[in-house]
C-alpha positions as CSV (number, residue, x, y, z in Angstrom):
1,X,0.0,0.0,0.0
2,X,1.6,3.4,-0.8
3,X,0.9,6.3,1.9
4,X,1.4,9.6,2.3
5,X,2.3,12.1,5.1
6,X,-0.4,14.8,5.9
7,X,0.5,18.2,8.0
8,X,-2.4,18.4,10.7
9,X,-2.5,20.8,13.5
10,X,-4.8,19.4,16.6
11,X,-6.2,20.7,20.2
12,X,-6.7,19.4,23.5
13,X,-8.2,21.2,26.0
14,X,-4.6,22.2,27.0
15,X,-2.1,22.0,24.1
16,X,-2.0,22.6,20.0
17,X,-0.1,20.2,18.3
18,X,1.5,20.0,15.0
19,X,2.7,16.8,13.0
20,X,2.3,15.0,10.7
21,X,-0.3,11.4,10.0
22,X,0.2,9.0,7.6
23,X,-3.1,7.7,5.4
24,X,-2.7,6.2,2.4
25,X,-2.0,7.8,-1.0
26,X,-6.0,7.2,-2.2
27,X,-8.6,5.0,-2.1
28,X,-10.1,3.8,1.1
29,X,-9.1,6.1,4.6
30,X,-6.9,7.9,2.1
31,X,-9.0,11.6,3.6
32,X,-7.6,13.2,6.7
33,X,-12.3,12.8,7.2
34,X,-12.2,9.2,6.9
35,X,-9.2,8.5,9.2
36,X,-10.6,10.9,12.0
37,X,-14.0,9.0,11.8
38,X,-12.4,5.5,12.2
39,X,-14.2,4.1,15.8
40,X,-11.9,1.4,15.8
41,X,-9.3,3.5,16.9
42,X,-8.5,4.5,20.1
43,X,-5.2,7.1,19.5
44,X,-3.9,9.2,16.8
45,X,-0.4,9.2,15.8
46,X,1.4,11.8,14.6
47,X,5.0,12.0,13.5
48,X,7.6,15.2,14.3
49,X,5.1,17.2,16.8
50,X,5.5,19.9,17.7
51,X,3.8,20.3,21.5
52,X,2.7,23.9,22.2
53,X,0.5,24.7,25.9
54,X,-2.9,26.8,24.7
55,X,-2.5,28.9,27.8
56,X,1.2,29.7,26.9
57,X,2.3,28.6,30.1
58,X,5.4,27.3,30.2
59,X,7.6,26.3,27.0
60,X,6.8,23.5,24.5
61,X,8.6,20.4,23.1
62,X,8.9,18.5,20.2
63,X,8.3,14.4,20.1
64,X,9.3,12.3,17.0
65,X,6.2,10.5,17.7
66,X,3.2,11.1,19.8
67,X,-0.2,9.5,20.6
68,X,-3.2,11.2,21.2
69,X,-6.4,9.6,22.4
70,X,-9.1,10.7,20.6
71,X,-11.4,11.4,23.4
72,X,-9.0,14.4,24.2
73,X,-9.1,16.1,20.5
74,X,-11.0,18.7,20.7
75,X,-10.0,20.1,16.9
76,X,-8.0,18.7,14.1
77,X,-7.4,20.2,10.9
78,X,-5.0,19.8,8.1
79,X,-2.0,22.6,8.0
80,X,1.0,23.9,6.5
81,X,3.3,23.2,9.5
């Protein structure tokens, strides 16, 4: 299966954070859409975050991978990180 890297930028109730997902190129789950809407999955990860507190409190950090559980993402939406 051939994939692809997508920029997304999401939000917790406390931090933004910037990466990067990996769906496939196209055809099935190949939309940012189709992979938020999966129920089967419990955590989203993302690939060179960027963590950034909302309340700017305190400095952020940078992960090579992270996992988010998807009953903490508040917003997610493609970017241009």
């Amino acid at each position: 299966m051939d994939l692809r890297q997508e920029k997304v930028t999401l939000e917790t109730d406390r931090y933004r954070i910037e990466g990067e997902v990996t769906l496939p190129a196209e055809g099935h789950r190949s939309r940012l859409s189709d992979h938020v809407n999966r129920r089967d999955q419990e955590f989203f990860t993302l690939q060179s975050a960027r963590v950034r507190p909302l309340d700017g409190s305190g400095e952020g950090w940078e992960a090579s991978v992270i996992m988010v559980g998807r009953a903490h993402i508040r917003v997610i939406m493609p970017s241009d990180v």
